[in-house]
LUMKOL-454559 format. One line per 10 residues: number of its first residue (from 1); their letters; for each residue x, y, z of N, C-alpha, C. Coordinates in steps of 0.001 Angstrom, whole numbers, plus 500000, padded with zeros to 6 digits. Example, Ala and Ser with C-alpha at 12.3 -4.5 7.8 and 13.67 -1.06 7.14 Angstrom:
! LUMKOL-454559
1 = as = 513190 494310 507800 512300 495500 507800 513200 496700 507800 | 512850 497750 507080 513670 498940 507140 512900 500030 507870 $
***
This chain:
! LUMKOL-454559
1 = xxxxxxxxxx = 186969 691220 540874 187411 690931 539516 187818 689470 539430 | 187549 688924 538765 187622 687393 538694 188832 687037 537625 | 189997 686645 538249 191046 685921 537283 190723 684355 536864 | 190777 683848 535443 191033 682723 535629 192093 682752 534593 | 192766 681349 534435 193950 680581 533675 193897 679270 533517 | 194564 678980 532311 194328 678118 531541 195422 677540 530677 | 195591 676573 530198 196109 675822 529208 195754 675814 527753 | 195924 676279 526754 195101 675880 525586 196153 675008 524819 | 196028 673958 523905 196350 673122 523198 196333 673523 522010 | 197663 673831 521265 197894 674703 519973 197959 672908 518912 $
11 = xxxxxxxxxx = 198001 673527 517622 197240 672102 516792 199040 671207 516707 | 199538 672038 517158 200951 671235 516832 201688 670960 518269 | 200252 670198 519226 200312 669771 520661 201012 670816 521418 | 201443 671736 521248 202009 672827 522387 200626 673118 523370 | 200989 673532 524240 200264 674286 525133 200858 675408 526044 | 199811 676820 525496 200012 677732 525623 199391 678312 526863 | 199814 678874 527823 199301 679427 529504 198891 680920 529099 | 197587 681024 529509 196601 682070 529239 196328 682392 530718 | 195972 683799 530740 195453 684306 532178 194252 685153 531444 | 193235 685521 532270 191986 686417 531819 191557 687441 533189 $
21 = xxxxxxxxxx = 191191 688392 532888 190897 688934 534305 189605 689738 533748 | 188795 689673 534303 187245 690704 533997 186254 689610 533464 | 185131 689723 533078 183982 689093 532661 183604 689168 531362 | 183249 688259 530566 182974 688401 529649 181454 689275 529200 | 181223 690004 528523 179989 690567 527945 179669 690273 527017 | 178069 689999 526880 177189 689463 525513 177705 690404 524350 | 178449 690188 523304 178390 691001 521970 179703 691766 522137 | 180467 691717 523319 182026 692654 523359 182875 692159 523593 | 183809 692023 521924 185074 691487 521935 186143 691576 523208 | 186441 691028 523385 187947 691061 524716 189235 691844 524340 $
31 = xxxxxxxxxx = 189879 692202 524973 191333 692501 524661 192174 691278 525117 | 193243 691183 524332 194394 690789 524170 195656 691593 523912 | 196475 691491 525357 197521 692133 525206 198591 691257 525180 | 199990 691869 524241 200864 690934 523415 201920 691432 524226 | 202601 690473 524894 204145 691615 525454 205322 691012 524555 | 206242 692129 525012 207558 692089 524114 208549 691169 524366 | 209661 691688 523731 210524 690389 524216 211372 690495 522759 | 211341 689845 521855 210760 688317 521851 211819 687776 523033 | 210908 686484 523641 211710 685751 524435 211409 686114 525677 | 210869 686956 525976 210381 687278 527363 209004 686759 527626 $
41 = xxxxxxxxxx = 208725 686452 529836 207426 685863 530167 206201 687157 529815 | 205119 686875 530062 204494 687971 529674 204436 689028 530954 | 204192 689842 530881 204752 690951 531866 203344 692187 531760 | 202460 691810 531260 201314 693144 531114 200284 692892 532044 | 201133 692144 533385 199226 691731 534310 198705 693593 534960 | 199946 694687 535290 199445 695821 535638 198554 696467 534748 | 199185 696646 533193 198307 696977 532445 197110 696208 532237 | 196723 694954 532313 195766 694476 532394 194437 694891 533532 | 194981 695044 534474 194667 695689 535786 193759 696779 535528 | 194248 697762 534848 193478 698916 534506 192571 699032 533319 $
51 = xxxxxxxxxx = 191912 697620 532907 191413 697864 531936 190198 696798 532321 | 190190 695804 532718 189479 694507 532988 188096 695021 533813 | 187758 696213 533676 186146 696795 534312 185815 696879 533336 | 186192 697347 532063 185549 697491 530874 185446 696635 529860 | 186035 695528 529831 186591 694477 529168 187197 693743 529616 | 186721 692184 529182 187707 690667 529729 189061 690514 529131 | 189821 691117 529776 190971 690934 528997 192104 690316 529140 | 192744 689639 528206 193276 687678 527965 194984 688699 527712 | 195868 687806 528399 197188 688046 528355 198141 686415 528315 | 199043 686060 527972 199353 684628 527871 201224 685085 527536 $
61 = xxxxxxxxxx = 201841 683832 527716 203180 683621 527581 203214 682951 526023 | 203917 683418 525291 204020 683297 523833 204911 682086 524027 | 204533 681036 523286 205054 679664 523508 207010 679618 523593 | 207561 679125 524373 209044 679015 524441 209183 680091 525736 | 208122 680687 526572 208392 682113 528040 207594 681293 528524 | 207643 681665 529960 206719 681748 531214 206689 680270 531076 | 205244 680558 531573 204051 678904 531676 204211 678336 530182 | 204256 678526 529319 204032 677504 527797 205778 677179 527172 | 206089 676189 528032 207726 675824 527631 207476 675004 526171 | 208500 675196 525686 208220 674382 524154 209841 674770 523818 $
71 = xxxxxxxxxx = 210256 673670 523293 211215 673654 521844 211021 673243 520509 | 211987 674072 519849 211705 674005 518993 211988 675439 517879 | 211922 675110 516831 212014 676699 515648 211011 677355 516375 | 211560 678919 516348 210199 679781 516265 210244 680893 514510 | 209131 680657 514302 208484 681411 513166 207755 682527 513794 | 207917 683532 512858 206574 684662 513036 205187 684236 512188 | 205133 683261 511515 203887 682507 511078 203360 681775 511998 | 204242 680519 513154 203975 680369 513868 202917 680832 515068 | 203815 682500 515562 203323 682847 516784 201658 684023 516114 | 202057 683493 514667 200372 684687 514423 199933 683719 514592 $
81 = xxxxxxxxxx = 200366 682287 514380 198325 681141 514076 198371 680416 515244 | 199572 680651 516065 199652 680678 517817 197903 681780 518803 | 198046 683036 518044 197420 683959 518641 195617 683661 517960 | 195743 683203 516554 194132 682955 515871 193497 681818 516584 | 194615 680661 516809 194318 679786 517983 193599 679827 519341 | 194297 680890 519688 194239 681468 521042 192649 681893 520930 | 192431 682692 520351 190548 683400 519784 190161 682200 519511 | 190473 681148 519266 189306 680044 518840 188721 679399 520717 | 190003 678958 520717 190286 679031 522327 189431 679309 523417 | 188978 680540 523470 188735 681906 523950 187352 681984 523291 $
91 = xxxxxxxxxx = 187032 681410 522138 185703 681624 521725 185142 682994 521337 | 186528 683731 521156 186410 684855 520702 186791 685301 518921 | 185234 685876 518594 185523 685728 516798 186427 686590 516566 | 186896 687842 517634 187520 689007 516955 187798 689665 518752 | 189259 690395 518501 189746 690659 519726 190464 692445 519178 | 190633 693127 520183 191114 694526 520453 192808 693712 521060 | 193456 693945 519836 194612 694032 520384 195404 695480 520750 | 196404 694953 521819 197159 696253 522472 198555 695256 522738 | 199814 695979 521467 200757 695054 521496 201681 695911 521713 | 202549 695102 523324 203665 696533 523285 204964 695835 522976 $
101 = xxxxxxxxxx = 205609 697119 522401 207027 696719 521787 207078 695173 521155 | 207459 694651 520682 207782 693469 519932 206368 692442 519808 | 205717 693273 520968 204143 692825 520581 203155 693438 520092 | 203856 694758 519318 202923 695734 518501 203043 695350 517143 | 204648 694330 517045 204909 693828 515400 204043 692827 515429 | 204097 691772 516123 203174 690664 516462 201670 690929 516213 | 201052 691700 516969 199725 692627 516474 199819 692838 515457 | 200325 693558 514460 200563 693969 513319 200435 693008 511882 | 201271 691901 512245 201370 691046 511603 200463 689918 511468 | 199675 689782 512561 198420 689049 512898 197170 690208 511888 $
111 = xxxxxxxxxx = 197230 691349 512222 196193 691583 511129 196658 691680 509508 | 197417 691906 509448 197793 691608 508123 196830 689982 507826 | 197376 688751 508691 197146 687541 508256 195446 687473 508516 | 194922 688285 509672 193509 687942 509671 192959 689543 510354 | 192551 690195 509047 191746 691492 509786 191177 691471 510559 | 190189 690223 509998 188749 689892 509920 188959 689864 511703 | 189298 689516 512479 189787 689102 513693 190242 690080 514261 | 190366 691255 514177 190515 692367 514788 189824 693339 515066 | 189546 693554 516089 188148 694606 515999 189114 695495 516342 | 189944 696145 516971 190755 697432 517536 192291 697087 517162 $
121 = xxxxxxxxxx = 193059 698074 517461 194522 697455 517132 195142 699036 518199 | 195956 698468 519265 196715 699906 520120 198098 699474 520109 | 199081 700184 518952 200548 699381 519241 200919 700197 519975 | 201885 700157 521322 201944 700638 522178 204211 700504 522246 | 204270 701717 521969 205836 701800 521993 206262 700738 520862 | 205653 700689 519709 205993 699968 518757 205139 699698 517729 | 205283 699013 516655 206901 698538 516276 207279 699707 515520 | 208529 699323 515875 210074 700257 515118 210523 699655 513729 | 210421 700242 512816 210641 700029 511162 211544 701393 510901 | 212440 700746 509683 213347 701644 508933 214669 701870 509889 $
131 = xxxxxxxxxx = 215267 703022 509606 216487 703169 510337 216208 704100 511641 | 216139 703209 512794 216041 703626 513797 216580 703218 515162 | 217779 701720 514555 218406 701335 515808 219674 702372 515756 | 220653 703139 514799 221423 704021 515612 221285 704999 516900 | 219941 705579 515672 219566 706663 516766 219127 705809 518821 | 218512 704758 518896 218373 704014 519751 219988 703649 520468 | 220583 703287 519631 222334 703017 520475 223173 704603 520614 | 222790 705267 519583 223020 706358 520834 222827 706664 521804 | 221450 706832 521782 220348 707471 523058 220959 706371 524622 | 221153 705474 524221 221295 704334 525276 223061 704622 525398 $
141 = xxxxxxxxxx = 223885 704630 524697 225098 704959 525084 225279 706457 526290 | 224222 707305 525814 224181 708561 526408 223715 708915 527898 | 223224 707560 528259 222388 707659 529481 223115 706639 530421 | 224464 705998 529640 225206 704885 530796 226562 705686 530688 | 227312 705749 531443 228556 705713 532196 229558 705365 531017 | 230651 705190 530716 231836 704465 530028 231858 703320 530759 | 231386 702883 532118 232115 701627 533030 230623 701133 533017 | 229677 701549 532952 228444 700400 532385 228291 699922 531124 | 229080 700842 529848 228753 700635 528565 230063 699136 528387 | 231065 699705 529371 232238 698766 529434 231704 697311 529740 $
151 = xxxxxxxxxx = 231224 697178 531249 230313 696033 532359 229525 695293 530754 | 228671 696219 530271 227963 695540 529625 228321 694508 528205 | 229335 695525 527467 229969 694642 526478 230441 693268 527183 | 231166 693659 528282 231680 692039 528550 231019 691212 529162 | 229590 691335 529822 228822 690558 529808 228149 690051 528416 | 227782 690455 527567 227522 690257 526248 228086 689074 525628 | 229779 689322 526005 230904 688760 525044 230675 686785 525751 | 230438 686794 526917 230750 685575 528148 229417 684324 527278 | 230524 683324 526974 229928 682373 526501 228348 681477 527426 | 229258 681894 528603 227490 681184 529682 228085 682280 530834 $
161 = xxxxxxxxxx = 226668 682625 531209 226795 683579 532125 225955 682835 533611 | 226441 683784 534937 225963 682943 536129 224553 683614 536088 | 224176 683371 537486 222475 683679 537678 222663 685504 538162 | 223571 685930 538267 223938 687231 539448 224675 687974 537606 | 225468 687252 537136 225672 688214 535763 224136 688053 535132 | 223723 687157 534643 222237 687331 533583 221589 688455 534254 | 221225 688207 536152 220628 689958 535960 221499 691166 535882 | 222862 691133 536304 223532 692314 535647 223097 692923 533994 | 223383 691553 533317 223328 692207 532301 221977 692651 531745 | 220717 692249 532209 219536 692704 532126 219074 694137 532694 $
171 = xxxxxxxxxx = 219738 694349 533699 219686 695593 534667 220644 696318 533679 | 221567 696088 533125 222401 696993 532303 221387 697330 530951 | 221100 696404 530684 220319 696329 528998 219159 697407 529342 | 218317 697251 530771 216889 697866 530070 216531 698876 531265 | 217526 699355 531941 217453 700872 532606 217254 701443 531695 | 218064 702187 530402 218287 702536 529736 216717 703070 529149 | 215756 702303 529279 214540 702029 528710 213738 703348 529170 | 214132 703595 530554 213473 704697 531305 214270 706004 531079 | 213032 706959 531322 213308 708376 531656 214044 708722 532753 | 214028 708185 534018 214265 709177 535008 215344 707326 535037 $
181 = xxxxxxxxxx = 217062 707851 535499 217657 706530 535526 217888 705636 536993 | 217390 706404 538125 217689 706085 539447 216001 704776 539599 | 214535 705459 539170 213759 704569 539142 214100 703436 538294 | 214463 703889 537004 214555 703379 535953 215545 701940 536540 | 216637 702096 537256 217436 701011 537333 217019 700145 538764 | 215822 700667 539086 214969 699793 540110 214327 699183 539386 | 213570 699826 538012 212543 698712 537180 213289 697667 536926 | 214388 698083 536077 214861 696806 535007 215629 696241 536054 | 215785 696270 537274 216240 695215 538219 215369 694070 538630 | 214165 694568 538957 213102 693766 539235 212790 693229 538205 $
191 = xxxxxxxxxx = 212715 693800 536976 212325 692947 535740 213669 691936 535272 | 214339 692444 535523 215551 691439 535110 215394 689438 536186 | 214861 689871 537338 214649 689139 537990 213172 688442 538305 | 212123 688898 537505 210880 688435 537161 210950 687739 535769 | 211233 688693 535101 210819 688398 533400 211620 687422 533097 | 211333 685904 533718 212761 684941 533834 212254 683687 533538 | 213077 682856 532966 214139 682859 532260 213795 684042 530660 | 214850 684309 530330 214881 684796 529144 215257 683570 528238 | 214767 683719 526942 214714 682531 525946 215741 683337 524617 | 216807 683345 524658 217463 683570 523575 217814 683182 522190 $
201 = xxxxxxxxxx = 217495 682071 522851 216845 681621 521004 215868 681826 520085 | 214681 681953 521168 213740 682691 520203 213818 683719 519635 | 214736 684884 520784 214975 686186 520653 215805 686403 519020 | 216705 684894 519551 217580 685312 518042 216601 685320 516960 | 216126 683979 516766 214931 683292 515432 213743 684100 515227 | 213505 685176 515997 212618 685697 515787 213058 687505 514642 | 214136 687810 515912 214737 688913 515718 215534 688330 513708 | 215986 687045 513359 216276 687088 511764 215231 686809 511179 | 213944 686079 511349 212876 686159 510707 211848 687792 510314 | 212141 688481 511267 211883 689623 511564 212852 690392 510281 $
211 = xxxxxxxxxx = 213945 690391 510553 215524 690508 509052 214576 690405 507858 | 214702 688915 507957 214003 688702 506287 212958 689075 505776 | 211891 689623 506576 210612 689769 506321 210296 691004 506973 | 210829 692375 506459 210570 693402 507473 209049 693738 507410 | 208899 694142 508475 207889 694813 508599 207287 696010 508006 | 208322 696840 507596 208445 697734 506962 208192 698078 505530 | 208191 696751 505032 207646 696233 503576 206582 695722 503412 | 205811 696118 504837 204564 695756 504149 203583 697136 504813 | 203739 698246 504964 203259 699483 505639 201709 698998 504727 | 201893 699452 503427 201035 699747 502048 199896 698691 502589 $
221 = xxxxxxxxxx = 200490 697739 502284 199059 696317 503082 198480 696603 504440 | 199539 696624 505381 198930 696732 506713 197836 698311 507117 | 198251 699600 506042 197063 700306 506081 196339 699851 505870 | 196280 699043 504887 194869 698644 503953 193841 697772 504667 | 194658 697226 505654 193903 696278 506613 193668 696734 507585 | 194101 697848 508272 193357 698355 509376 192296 698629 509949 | 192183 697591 511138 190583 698469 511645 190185 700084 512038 | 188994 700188 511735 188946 701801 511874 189700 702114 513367 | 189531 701243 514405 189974 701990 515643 191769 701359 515802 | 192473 701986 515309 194116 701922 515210 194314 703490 515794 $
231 = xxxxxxxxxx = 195595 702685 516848 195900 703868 517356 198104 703496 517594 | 198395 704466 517633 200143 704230 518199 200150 705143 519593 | 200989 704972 520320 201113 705591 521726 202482 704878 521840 | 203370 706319 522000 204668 706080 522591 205314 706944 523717 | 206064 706841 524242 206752 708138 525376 207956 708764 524977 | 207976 709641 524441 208608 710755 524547 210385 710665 524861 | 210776 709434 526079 211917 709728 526452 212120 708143 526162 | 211514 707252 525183 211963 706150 524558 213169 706079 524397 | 214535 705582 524255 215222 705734 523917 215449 705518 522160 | 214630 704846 522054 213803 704271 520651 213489 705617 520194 $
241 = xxxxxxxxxx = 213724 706355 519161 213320 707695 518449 211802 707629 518262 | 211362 708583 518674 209725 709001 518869 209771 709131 517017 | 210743 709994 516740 210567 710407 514759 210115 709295 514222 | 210665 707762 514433 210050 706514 513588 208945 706013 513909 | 208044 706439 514870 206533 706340 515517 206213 707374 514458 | 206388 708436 514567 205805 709783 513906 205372 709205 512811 | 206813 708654 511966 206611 708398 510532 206044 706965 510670 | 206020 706309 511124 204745 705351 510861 203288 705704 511308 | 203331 706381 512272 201657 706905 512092 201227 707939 510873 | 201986 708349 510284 201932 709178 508914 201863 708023 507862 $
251 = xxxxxxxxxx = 202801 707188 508078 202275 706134 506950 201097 705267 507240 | 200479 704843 508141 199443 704315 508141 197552 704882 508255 | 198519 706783 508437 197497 707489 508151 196191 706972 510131 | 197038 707212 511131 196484 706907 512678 197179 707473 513055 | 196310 707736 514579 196799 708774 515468 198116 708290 516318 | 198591 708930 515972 199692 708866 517636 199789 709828 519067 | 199600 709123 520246 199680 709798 521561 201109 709712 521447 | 201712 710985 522060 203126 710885 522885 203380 711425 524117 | 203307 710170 524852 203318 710934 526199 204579 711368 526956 | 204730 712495 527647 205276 713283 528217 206142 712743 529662 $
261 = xxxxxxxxxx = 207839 712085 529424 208387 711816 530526 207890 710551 530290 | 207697 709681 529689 208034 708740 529416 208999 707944 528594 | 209533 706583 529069 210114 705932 528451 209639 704355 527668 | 209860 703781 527796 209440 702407 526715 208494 701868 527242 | 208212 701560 528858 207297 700711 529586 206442 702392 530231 | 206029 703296 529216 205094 704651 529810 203841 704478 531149 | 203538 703021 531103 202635 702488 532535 203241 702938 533917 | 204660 702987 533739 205617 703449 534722 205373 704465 535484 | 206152 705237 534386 206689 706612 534740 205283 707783 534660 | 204219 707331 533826 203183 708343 533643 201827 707203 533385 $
271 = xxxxxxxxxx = 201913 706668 534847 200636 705720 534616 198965 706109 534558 | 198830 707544 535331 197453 708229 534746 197517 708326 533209 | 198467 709153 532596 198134 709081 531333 197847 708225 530297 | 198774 707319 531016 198474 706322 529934 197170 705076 530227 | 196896 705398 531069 195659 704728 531809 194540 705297 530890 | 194482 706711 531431 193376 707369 530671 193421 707041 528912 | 194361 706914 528357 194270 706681 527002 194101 705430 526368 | 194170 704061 526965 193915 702913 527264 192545 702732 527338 | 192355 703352 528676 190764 703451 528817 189899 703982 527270 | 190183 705046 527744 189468 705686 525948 189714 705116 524715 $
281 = xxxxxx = 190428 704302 524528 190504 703422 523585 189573 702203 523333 | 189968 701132 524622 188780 700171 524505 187529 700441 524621 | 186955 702055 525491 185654 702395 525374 185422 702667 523887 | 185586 703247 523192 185605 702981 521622 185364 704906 521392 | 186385 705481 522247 186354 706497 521705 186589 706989 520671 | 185253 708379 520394 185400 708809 518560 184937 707743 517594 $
***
């Protein structure tokens, strides 16, 4: 399987770090997978892994993570004509996106701005619209201790934190994420200590641009723009309520998988399944 990487030059001189793994084919769009965050490096090279026999598929650090450092405002107008860029880039007229969590809004919002440019769309544990962060701070209160929910507020509260608290409090934040909590607080340890630096500013500027402009207000359009092959896939033990997946695949009138013993990162905990449904997706099942 042949990786390469790259630099691309966004029109407002940034440069954005792209990775590709698989070969390109005469006449078949690529995938592009979007990871979450906001503010996080990109983190989907496993899922990439399982897909790159069937498709060349392009993964990159969303400008301000990883390889593409930049300051500066971030916009969600920005990071869509960040991604149309990216396809020019890439020399690709139209891409199969698969956007997980905060990169399923990102997906989302990119076809809204350019259908035309989408041949597939797989939001994957996302996005979350309407009222669905209580039910989420429950679920996550319910699965920590009183002396982690404690640990964690006061890491929260600490004006600059050391290198040994930032992964505390990351290991506190996204165990939680998983089903089973003993693996679960092996993931978000290692991820707390990969997925690095975290960019909190974007996280903020993204997370109030996101405020002002819900997503949620635009369901009615974003059906309307859907490519025929739209799909949602979430896990079951999300801490994120599976009900606000439900009701957005009812509003956009697409299927939703829910897989079984999973939590937010489902590659995890139930990586056949979600392999197999991945797969059957970019093959252009149905």
């Amino acid at each position: 399987m042949t990786e390469k990487q790259g630099l691309a030059p966004m029109t407002d001189a940034t440069r954005v770090h792209w990775t590709a793994l698989g070969d390109r084919r005469a006449g078949q769009p690529p995938v592009v997978l979007l990871h979450g965050g906001p503010g996080l490096p990109d983190y989907l090279g496993p899922v990439a892994a399982t897909l790159a026999d069937l498709a060349p598929v392009y993964r990159y650090d969303q400008r301000g993570t990883g390889r593409s450092p930049w300051l500066g405002r971030h916009t969600l107008a920005r990071h869509v004509t960040d991604l149309a860029e990216l396809l020019d880039a890439w020399e690709a007229a139209s891409a199969v996106l698969i956007g997980h969590s905060y990169g399923a809004d990102l997906a989302s919002r990119f076809c809204l701005a350019h259908p035309d440019r989408v041949a597939g769309m797989l939001l994957l544990c996302g996005p979350f619209v309407g009222d669905w962060r209580a039910g989420d701070r429950a679920e996550r209160d319910r699965r920590m201790s009183p002396a982690q929910q404690s640990r964690l507020h006061a890491l929260r509260g600490l004006a600059r934190r050391t290198e040994d608290q930032e992964v505390e409090l990351l290991t506190l934040s996204w165990f939680t994420d998983h089903a089973d909590p003993e693996r679960g607080w092996h993931w978000a340890a290692q991820g707390a200590r990969q997925r690095r630096p975290v960019n909190w500013v974007m996280n903020r500027e993204l997370g109030e641009a996101g405020r002002a402009d819900p997503l949620g207000d635009r369901l009615d359009a974003l059906r309307g723009c859907l490519p025929a092959r739209t799909e949602l896939l979430g896990g079951t033990e999300d801490p994120r309520p599976l009900s606000a997946l439900e009701a957005l695949a009812l509003r956009l009138d697409v299927p939703l998988t829910a897989v079984a013993g999973a939590g937010h990162e489902p590659w995890l905990e139930r990586p056949e399944a979600v392999r197999e449904v991945l797969r059957g997706f970019v093959r252009g099942r149905g």
